[in-house]
C-alpha positions in Angstrom: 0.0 0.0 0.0 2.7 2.2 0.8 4.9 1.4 -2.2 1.9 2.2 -4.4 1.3 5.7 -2.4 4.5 6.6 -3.3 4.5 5.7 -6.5 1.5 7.8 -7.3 2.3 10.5 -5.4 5.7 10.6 -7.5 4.2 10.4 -10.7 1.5 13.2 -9.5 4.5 15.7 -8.6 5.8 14.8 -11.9 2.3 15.6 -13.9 2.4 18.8 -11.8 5.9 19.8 -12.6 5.2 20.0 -16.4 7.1 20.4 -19.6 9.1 23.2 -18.6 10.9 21.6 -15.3 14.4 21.3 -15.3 14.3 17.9 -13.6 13.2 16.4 -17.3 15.8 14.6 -18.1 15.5 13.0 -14.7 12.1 12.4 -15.1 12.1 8.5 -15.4 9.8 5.6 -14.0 11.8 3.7 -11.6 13.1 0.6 -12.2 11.7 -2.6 -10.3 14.6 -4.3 -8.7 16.0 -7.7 -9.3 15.9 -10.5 -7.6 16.9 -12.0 -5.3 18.1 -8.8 -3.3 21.1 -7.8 -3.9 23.3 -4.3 -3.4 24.6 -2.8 -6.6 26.8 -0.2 -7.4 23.7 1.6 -8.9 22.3 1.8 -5.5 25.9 2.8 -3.7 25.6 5.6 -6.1 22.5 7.3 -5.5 22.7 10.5 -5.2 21.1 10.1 -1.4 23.2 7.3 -0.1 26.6 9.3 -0.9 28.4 11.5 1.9 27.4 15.1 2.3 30.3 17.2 0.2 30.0 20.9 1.2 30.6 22.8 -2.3 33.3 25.3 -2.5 32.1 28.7 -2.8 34.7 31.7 -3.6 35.3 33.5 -0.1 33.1 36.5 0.8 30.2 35.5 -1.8 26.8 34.4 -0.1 26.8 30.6 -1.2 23.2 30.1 -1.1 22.6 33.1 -3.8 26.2 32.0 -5.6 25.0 28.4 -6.1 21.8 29.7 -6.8 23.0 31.8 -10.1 25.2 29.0 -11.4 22.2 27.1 -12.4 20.2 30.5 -13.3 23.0 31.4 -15.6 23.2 28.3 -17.5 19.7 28.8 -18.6 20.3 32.8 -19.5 17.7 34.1 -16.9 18.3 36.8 -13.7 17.2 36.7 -10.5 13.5 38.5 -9.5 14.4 42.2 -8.1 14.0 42.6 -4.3 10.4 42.5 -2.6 8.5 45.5 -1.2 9.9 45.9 2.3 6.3 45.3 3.2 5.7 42.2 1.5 9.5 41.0 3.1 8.0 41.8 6.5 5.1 39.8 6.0 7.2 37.0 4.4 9.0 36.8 7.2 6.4 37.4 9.8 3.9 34.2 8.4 7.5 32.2 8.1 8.4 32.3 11.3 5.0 33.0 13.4 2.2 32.1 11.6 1.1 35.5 11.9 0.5 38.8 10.1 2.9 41.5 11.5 1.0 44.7 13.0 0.3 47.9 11.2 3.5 49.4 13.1 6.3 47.1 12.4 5.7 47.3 8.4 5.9 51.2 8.8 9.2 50.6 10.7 10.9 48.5 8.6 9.7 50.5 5.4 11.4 53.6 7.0 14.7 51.8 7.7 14.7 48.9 5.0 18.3 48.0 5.7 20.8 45.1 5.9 20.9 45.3 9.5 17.1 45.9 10.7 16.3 43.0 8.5 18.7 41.0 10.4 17.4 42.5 13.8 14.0 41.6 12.4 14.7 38.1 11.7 16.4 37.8 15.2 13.6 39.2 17.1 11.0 36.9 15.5 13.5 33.8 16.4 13.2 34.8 19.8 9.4 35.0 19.8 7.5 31.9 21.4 5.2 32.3 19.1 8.7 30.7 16.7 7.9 27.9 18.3 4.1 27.8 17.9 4.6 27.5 13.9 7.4 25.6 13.5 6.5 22.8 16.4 3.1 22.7 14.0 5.1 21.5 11.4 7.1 18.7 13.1 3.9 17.4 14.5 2.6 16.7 11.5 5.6 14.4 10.6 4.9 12.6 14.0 1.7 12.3 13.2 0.6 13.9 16.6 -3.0 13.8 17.8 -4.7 12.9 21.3 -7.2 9.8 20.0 -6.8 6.4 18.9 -8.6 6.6 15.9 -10.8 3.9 15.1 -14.7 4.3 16.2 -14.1 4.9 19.6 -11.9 7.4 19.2 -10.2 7.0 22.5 -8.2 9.6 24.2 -4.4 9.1 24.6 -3.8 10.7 27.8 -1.5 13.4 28.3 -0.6 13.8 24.8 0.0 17.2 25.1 2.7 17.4 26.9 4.6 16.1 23.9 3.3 19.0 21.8 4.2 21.6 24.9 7.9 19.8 24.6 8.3 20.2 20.9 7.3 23.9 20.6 9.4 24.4 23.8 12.7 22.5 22.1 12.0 24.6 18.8 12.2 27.6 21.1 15.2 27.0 22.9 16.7 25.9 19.5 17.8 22.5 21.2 20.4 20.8 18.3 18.3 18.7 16.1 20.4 15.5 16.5 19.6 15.7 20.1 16.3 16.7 19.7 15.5 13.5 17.7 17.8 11.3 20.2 15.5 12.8 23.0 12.2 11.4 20.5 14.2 7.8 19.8 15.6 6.8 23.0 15.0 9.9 26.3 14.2 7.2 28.3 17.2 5.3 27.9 19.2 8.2 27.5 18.3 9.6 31.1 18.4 6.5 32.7 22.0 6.4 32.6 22.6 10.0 32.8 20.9 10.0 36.4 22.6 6.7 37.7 25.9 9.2 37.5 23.8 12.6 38.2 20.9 12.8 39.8 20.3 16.4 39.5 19.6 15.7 35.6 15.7 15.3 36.8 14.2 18.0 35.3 16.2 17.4 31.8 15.1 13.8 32.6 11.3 14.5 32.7 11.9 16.3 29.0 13.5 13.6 27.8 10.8 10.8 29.2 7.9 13.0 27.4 9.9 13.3 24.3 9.3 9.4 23.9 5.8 10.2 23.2 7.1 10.1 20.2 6.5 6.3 20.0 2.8 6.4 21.4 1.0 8.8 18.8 0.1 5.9 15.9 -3.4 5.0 15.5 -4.4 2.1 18.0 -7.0 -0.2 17.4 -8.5 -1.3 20.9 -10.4 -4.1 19.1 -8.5 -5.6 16.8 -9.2 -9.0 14.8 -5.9 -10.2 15.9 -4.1 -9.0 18.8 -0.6 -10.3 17.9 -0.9 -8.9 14.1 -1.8 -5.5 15.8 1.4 -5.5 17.6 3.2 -5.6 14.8 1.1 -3.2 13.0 2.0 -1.1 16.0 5.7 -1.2 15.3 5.5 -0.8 12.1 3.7 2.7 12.3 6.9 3.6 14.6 9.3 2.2 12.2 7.6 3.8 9.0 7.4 7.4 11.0 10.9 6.8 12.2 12.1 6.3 8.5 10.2 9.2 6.9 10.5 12.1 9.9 14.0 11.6 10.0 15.7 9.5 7.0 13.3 10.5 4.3 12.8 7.1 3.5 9.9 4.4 2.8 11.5 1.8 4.8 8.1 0.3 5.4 7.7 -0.6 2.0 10.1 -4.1 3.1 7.7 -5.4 5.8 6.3 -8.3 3.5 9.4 -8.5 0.7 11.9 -6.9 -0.3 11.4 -3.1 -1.3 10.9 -2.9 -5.1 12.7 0.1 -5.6 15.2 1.7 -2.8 17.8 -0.8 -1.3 16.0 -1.7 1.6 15.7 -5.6 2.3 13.1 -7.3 4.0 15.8 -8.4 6.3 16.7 -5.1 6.7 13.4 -4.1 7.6 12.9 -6.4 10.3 16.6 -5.8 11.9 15.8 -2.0 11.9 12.5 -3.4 13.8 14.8 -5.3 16.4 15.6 -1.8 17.7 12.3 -1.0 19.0 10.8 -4.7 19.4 11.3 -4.7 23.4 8.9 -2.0 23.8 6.4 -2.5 25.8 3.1 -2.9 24.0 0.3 0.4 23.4 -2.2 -2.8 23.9 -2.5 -6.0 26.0 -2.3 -9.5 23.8 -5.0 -12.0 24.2 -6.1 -14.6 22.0 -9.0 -14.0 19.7 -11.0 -10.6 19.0 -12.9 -8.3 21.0 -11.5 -5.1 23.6 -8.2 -4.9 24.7 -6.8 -2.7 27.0 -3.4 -0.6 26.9 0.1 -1.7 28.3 2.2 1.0 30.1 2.0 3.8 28.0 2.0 6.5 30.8 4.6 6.8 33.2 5.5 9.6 36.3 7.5 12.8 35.6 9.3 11.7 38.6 12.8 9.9 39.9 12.5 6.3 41.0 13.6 7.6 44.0 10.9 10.2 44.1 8.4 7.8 43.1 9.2 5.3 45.7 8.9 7.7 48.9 5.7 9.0 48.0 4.2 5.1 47.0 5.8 4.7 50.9 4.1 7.9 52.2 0.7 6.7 50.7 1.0 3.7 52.2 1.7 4.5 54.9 -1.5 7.2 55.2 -4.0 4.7 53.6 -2.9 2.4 56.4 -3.9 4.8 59.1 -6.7 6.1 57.8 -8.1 2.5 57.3 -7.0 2.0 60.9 -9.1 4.4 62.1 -12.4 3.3 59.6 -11.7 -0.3 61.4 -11.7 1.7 65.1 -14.8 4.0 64.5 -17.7 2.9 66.6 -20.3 6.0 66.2 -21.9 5.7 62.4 -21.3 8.8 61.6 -17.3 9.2 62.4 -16.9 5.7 60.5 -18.7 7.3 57.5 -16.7 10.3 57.5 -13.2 8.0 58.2 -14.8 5.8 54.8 -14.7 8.9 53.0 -11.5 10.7 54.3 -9.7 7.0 53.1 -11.7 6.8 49.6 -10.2 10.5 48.7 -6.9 9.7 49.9 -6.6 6.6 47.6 -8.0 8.6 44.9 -5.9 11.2 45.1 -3.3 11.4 41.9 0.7 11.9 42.7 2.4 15.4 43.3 4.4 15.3 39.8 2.8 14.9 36.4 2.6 12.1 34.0 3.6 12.0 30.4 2.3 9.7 27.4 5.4 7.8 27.2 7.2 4.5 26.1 9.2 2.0 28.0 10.4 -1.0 27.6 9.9 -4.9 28.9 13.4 -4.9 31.0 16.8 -5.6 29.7 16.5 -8.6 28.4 15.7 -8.0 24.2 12.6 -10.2 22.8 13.6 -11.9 19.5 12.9 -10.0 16.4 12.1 -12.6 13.3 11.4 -11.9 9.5 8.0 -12.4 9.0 7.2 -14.2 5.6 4.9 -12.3 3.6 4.7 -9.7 6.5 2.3 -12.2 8.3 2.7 -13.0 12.3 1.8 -16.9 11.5 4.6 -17.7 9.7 7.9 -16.7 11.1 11.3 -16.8 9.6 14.8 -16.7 10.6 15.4 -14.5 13.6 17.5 -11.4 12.9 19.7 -9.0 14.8 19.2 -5.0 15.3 21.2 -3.9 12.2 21.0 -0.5 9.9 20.0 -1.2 6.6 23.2 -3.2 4.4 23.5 0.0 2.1 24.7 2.1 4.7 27.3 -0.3 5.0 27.9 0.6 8.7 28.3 -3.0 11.0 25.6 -4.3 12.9 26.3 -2.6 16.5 26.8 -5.2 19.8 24.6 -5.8 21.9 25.0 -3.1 24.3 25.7 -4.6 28.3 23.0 -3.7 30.6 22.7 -4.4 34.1 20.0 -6.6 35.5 17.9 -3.8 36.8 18.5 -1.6 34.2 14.6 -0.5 32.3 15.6 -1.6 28.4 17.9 -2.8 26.3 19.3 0.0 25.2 19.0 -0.2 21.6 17.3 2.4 20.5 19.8 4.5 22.0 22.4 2.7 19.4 19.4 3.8 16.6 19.5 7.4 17.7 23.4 7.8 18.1 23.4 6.6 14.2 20.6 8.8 12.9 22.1 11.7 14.8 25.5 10.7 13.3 26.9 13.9 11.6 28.4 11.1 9.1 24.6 9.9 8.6 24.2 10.8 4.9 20.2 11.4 5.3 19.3 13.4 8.4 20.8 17.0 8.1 19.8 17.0 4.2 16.3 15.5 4.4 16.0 18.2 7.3 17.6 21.0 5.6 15.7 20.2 2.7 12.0 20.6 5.3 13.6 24.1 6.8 14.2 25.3 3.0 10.4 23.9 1.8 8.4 25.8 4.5 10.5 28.9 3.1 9.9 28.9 -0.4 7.1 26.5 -0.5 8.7 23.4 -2.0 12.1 22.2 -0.8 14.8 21.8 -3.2 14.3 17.6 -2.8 10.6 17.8 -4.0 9.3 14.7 -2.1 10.5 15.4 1.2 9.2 12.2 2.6 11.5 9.9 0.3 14.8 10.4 -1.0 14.8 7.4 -2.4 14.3 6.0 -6.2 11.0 6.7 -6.4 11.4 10.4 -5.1 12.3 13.0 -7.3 15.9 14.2 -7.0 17.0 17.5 -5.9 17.1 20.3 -8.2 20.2 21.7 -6.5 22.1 19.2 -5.3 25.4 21.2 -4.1 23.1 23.8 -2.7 21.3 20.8 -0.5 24.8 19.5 0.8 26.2 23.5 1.5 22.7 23.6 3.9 23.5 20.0 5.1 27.2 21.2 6.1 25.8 24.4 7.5 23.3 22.7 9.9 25.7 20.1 11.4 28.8 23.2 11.4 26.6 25.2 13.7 26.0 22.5 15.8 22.9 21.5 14.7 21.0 25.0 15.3 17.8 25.1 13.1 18.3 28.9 13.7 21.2 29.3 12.5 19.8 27.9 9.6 17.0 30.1 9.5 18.9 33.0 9.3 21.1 31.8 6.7 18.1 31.3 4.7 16.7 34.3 5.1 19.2 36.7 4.6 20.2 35.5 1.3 18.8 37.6 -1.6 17.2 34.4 -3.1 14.1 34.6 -0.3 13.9 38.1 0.1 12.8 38.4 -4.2 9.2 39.1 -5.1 7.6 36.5 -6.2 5.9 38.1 -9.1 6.1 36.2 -12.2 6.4 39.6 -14.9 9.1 37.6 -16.9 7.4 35.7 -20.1 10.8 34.2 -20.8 11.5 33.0 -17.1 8.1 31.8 -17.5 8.5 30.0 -20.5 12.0 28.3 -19.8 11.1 27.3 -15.9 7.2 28.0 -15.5 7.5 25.5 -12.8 10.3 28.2 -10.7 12.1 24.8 -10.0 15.5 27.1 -11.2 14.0 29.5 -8.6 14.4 32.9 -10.1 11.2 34.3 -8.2 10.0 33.6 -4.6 6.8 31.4 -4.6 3.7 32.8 -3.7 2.0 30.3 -1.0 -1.2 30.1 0.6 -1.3 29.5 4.3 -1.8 26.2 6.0 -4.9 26.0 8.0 -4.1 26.9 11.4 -2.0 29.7 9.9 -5.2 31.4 8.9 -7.1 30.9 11.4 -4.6 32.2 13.9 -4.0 35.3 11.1 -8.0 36.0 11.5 -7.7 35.7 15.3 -4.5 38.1 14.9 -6.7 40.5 12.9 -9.3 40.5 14.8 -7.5 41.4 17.9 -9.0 38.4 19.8 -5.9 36.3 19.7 -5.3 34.7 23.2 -1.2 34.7 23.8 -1.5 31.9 26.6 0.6 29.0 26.4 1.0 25.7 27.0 -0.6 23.1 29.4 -3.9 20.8 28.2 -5.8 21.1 24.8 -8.8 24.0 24.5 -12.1 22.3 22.9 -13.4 24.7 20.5 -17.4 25.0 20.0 -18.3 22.9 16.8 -21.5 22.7 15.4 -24.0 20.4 16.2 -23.9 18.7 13.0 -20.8 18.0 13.4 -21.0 16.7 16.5 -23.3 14.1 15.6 -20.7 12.4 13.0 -19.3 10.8 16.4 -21.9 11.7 18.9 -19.4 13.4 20.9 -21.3 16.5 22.8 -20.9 16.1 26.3 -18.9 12.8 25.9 -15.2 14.0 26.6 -16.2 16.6 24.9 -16.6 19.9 27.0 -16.4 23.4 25.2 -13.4 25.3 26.6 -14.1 28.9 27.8 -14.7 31.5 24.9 -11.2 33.6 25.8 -9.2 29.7 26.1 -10.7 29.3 22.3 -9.2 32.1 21.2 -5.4 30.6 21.6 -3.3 29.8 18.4 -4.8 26.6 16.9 -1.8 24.2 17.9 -3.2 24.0 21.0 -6.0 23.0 19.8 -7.6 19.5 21.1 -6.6 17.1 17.9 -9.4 14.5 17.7 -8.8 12.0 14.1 -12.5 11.2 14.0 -13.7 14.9 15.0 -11.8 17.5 13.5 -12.1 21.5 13.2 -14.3 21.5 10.5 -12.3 25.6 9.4 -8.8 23.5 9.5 -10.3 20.5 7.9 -11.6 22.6 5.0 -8.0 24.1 4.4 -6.3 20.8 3.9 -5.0 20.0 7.9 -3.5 17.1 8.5 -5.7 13.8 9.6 -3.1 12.8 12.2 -3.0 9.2 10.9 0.2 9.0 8.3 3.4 10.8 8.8 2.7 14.4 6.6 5.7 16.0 5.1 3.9 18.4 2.4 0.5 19.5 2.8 -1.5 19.7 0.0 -2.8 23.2 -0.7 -6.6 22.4 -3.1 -8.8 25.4 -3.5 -11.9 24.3 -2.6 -15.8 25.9 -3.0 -16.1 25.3 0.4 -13.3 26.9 1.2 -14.6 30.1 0.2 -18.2 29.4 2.1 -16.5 28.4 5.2 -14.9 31.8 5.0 -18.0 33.7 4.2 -20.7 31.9 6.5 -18.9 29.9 8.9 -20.6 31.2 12.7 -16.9 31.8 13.9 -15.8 33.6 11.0 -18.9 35.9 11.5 -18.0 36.2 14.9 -14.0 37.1 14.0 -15.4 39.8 11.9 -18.1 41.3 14.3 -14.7 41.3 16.6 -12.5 42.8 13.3 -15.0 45.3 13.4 -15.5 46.6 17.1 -11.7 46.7 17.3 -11.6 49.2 13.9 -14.6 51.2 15.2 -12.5 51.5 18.5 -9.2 52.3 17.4 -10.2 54.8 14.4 -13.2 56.2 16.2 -16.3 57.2 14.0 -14.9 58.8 10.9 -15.6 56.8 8.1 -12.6 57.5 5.7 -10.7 56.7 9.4 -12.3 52.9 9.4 -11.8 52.4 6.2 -7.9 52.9 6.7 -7.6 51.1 9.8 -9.2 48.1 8.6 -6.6 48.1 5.8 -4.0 48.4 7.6 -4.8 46.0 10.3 -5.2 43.4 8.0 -3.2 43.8 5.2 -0.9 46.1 6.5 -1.0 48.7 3.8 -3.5 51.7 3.2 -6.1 51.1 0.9 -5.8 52.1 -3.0 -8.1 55.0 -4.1 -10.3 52.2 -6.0 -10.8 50.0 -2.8 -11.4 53.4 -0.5 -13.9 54.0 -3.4 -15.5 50.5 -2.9 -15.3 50.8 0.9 -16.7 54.1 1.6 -19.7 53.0 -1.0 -19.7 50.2 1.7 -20.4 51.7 4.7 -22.7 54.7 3.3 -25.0 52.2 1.9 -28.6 52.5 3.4 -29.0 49.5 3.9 -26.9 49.9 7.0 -28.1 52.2 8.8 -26.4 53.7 12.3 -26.5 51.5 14.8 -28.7 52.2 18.0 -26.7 50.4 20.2 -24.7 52.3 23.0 -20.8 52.0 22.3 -21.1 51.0 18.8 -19.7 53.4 16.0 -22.5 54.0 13.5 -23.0 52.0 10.3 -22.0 48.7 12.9 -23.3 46.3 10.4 -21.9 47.7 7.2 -18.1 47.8 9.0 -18.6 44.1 9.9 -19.5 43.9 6.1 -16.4 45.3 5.3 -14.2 43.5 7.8 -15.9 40.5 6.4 -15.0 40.9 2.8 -11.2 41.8 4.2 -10.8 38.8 5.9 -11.5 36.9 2.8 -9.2 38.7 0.5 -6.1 36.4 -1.0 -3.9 39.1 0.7 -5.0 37.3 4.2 -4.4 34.0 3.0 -1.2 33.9 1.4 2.6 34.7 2.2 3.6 37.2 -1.1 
């Protein structure tokens, strides 16, 4: 199924790319692969599978721009001229927040557009929380993060959040990506040596144990046909997100043969399974169908240590209380003992608890090749290993003492992903960082670097940002900035050139920045922004925004874990959000958000009719503009021409044109719209919400220029 996916999705890139791309001649079918499996020098050669080369670049010449032009040259066509300092502002604002930028910091800038305020721009938007916000949004949707099972019931996973609150925080703190994915793979095992030797790690510790969450977002079935079957399908879903987040590849496409394409065994499959087989199941096994419940999939934010005194001091208080329940002669004093001892064993721990994995001791459970991918017919047991092609040994089994929590081996998997000699993780992340920048990344399939991904249209340019991210010690920062100062992002994205446009119509030579629509939650926290309703709280335990009752009834979910959050906790930025996979925000649905079920690497970006409905009639959108409007008639006071202005400039951030003023002020003097009675209101209240209306649905809103 997934070898098919990623076949089609190829071959739909390739449609899409059209006549004019310059990745033509590369534009080939893949081959199936012979058999029986064997490595080639073909596959040694790929462009993927070969060591990051950093490219020389002449000294004191910006590489990215430099490296850029070569292949600009070759084809006779010039770089796009600069982008308003507006439209850079805004660029760079929706980049890096998710947000518009105010009114204010446009003006700013467009008084001052130089080298160095862009460069104090940029560093004051890295600094922002709201950084993290938007760029945590993004890796979530690789982990495929939501709090539910999936399925019919649709059960919660507890405490999921706390893995979104660690993301966005490790984005803000610009922790190194290699140990930000080491925390993901293998905190646990990480911190359980770390605070053998230091026990004043804990509160590093406790990021580290909710980082494993990481294992515990996949889709659970809690009544499957075959418990043992599930298991595997379990570890599969880990594996497969493993390989795509951070390797780029479809490694599980080799789960029942050999995969067709990419050098990827099935033997190499299940060794790279061996690594995570010991954990300790998301559901119990039992033979035969029917309900099942969950294995240890939450544990303490706490030390053993800490855990162990207060299991003591509860003991040792449930003991006395039930002492004196056993001693209590009048009725009344036993029934108020009964209910002192029912709240004290009731009562949760002092420290939280994480969604989190762990592992069946230190013993490892066999891992063996499954033929055909079925758990009836096992095959030859196999080793933890890293796929043959890497050509990197099989790595010992680590020694672990007999009351150590796991086996340690998916601590040997993160130290080799996070391996700055690991040919695939800083290029299939720099090639992410560059996509959410210019709207496709220079790899065009993110997800697989493989044969049936297309390859990257500037290969030394890839390597130079693979060099640069591991150089700077891993800083996705540093990158950013890179990035962002080169003259290549900060170019309008215009498309005035018929010849640019006939030789590379596609911009795969990128001689023009790409103008992008939003993702979902990018527009709906830009309409909050707007309308000044924007809640700047964050952190802690999902908000449940009012749906419609329709909606609603497609899982009859009102009042069934289901409670509407307080209308100022609705108004926070959409990643905090609850994420439900059978009951989703029907606004971020609409605008192509992510179903939280497969690993999600590129959004797709359709326009819709509905789309434009939801926008127009949707009850929240109505009530963003009523707000849009109150916060105009509040700030520009009652003068028409005023209004019309503000609104402008608060969300678009530029004064209106003398056609649109036209077209406004017609607007609001309509008599159809008469002054408002009410007491506070600016007059004309209904034609301004009109107006705010039509603003908030302009492509100006929706779209990074």
């Amino acid at each position: 199924m997934r070898r098919s996916l990623s076949i089609l999705v190829a071959a739909l890139l390739l449609l899409v790319l059209g006549p004019g791309s310059v990745l033509r001649a590369a534009d080939k079918s893949p081959a199936l692969r012979p058999r029986p499996f064997a490595l080639t020098e073909a596959d040694r050669s790929h462009w993927a599978f070969r060591p990051v080369r950093a490219p020389a670049v002449p000294p004191g010449v910006p590489a990215i721009d430099h490296l850029l032009q070569i292949r600009l040259r070759e084809r006779g066509l010039a770089p796009n001229p600069p982008a308003t300092p507006r439209e850079q502002v805004r660029r760079a604002h929706l980049d890096l927040w998710g947000l518009p930028p105010t009114p204010e910091a446009v003006a700013e800038f467009e008084r001052h557009p130089t080298e160095a305020a862009w460069g104090a721009l940029i560093d004051r938007l890295l600094e922002s929380p709201h950084y993290g916000e938007r760029w945590g949004r993004h890796w979530l949707d690789l982990v495929r993060y939501a709090e539910s099972n999936g399925y019919e019931r649709d059960g919660p996973k507890p405490h999921a959040w706390r893995y979104r609150d660690y993301v966005i925080d490790s984005f803000n703190a610009d922790k190194p990506y290699d140990r930000f994915l080491r925390e993901q793979i293998a905190g646990d095992e990480w911190a359980e040596g770390a605070l053998r030797s230091d026990p004043t790690l804990a509160p590093e510790w406790r990021a580290c144990l909710i980082a494993t969450g990481f294992h515990r977002l996949h889709v659970w079935d809690d009544e499957p046909d075959d418990t043992a079957a599930a298991e595997f399908d379990d570890l599969d879903d880990i594996l497969n997100t493993t390989g795509t987040a951070f390797l780029g590849l479809t490694i599980g496409c080799a789960r029942c043969h050999d995969h067709k394409f990419d050098p990827i065994s099935q033997a190499d499959y299940y060794s790279m399974l061996g690594f995570f087989r010991n954990i300790d199941g998301y559901g119990r096994q039992h033979t035969g169908g029917g309900g099942r419940g969950t294995g240890k999939i939450t544990r303490p934010l706490a030390t053993d240590t800490e855990w162990s005194r207060w299991q003591a001091e509860r003991q040792a208080r449930l003991a006395g209380l039930r002492q004196r329940v056993d001693r209590a002669i009048d009725p009344g004093a036993k029934t108020a003992a009964e209910a002192e001892w029912k709240r004290a064993e009731s009562e949760p721990p002092p420290f939280g608890v994480a969604l989190a994995v762990a592992e069946n001791g230190p013993a490892p459970r066999p891992t063996r090749i499954l033929l055909r991918g079925d758990v009836r017919t096992p095959g030859a047991e196999v080793a933890p290993a890293f796929p043959a092609i890497f050509g990197r040994a099989a790595p010992p089994v680590p020694g672990r003492p007999t009351n150590a929590a796991s086996t340690g081996r998916r601590r040997q998997l993160a130290e080799w992903i996070g391996d700055r000699h690991n040919p695939l993780t800083a290029r299939v992340m720099a090639n992410r960082i560059w996509q959410h920048h210019f709207g496709t990344g220079l790899v065009p399939t993110p997800d697989d670097f493989g044969v049936t991904g297309l390859p990257p249209s500037h290969p030394e340019l890839l390597d130079h940002l693979a060099s640069e991210l591991v150089a700077h010690g891993w800083s996705l920062k540093a990158l950013h900035r890179r990035i962002m100062t080169s003259r290549a992002y900060r170019m309008s994205s215009h498309a005035d050139s018929a010849r640019a446009r006939r030789i590379d119509e596609d911009n795969r030579l990128l001689w023009r920045q790409n103008l992008r629509r939003l993702e979902a939650e990018a527009i709906r926290d830009s309409v909050l922004a707007i309308s000044g309703r924007l809640n700047p709280a964050r952190g802690g335990p999902s908000v449940f925004p009012t749906l419609p009752h329709e909606v609603h009834t497609t899982q009859d979910s009102a009042g069934k874990g289901w409670q509407d959050s307080p209308r100022e906790e609705q108004d926070r930025r959409s990643v905090y959000l609850v994420v439900k996979r059978a009951l989703r925000v029907p606004l971020l649905e609409c605008f192509d958000g992510t179903t939280g079920t497969v690993p999600t690497g590129q959004r797709p970006s359709t326009t819709v009719a509905p789309q434009a409905l939801m926008l127009l009639n949707d009850p929240w959108m109505q009530d963003q503009a009523g707000a849009f409007a109150d916060r105009v008639a509040r700030e520009a006071g009652p003068d028409r021409e005023a209004q019309v202005t503000r609104a402008f400039l608060l969300a678009l951030q530029r004064p209106p044109s003398a056609s649109e003023r036209r077209a406004a002020q017609r607007l609001l003097d309509d008599a159809k719209f008469p002054a408002g009675p009410e007491p506070g209101t600016a007059p004309g209240r209904k034609a301004l919400i009109r107006l705010c209306r039509g603003l908030l649905n302009v492509n100006e809103v929706l779209c990074s220029e």
